[in-house]
N, C-alpha and C positions, 0 to 999 in steps of 0.2 A: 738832658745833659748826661756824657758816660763819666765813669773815671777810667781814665787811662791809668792801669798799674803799672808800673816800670820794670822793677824789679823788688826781689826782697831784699830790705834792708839790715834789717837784727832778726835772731831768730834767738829768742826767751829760752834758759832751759832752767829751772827750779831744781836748789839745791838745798841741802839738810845742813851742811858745814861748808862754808866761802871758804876755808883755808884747803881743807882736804879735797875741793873740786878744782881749784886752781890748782892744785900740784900735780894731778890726774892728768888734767885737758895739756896743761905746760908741760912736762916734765914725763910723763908715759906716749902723750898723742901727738907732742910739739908745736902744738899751734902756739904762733905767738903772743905773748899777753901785751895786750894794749896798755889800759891802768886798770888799777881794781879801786874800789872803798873797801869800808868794812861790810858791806854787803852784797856786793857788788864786784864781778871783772868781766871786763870786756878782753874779747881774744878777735885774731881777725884768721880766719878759713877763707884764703884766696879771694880776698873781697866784701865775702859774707862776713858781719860782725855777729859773733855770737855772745851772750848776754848769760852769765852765770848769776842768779840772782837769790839770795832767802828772799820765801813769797811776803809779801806787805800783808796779803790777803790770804784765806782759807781757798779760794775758788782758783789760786793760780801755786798751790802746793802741790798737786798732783804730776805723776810724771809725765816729761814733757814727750812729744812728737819722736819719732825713733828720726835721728841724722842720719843717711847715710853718706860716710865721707867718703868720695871718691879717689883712689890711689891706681898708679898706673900696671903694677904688680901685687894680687891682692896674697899672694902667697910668703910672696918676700915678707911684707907689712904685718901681716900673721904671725910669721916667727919671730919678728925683730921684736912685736907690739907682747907676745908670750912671754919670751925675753925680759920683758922691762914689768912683768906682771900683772897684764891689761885681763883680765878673767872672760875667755868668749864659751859661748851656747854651742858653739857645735866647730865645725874647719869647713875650709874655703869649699862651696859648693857650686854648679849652675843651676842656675834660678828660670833661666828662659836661652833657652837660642833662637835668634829670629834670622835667616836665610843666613850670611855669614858671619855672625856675628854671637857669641855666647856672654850671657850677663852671669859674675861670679859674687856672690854674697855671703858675709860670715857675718855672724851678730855677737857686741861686747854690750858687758854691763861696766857704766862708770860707777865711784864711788858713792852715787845719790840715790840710785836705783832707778837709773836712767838705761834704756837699752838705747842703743847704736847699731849701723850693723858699718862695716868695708863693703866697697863694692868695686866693681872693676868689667869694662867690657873690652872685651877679646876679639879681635874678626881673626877669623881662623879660616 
């Protein structure tokens, strides 16, 4: 017998403070917030439910999986997201061109010590 995977559902990301990473994801990156607990929010990224959670556990306090959120202009999103005091590792760069097309990546750190990067593909 296989599993058929579908697709992803929630993607986990471990945070230090539930109020200061809702205000971050909300409020600097705009995704919209679903509901929160006190431990707990859910935000939904075009589908994907993302899971802000303080760990229950020691084995899932560590930083999570790097997101990279896809934007259709990663330069614009750059300036707006500096702007709003989103703190990134370097400015928008390419990462790979494959025949017409170039992939553009910048990496943020959230509030939790969580990296992130924007990304954006270009056919050129």
């Amino acid at each position: 017998m296989t599993t058929n995977l579908k697709s992803i559902g929630q993607i986990g990301v471990p945070v230090k403070d539930i109020n200061r990473a809702i205000s971050f994801y909300k409020d600097l990156l705009g995704l919209p917030l679903l509901f929160n607990t006190d431990t707990m929010a859910f935000f939904d990224c075009n589908g994907v439910r993302l899971l802000l959670s303080l760990p229950e556990k020691e084995q899932f306090a560590n930083a999570s999986s790097v997101l990279y959120f896809s934007v259709d202009n990663i330069n614009e999103s750059y300036k707006r997201l500096i702007e709003k005091g989103v703190s990134f590792d370097d400015e928008p760069h390419i990462v790979a061109k494959i025949v017409s097309t170039e992939t553009w990546m910048v990496f943020f750190n959230d509030t939790e010590g969580n990296t992130h990067a924007l990304m954006s593909e270009v056919v050129i």
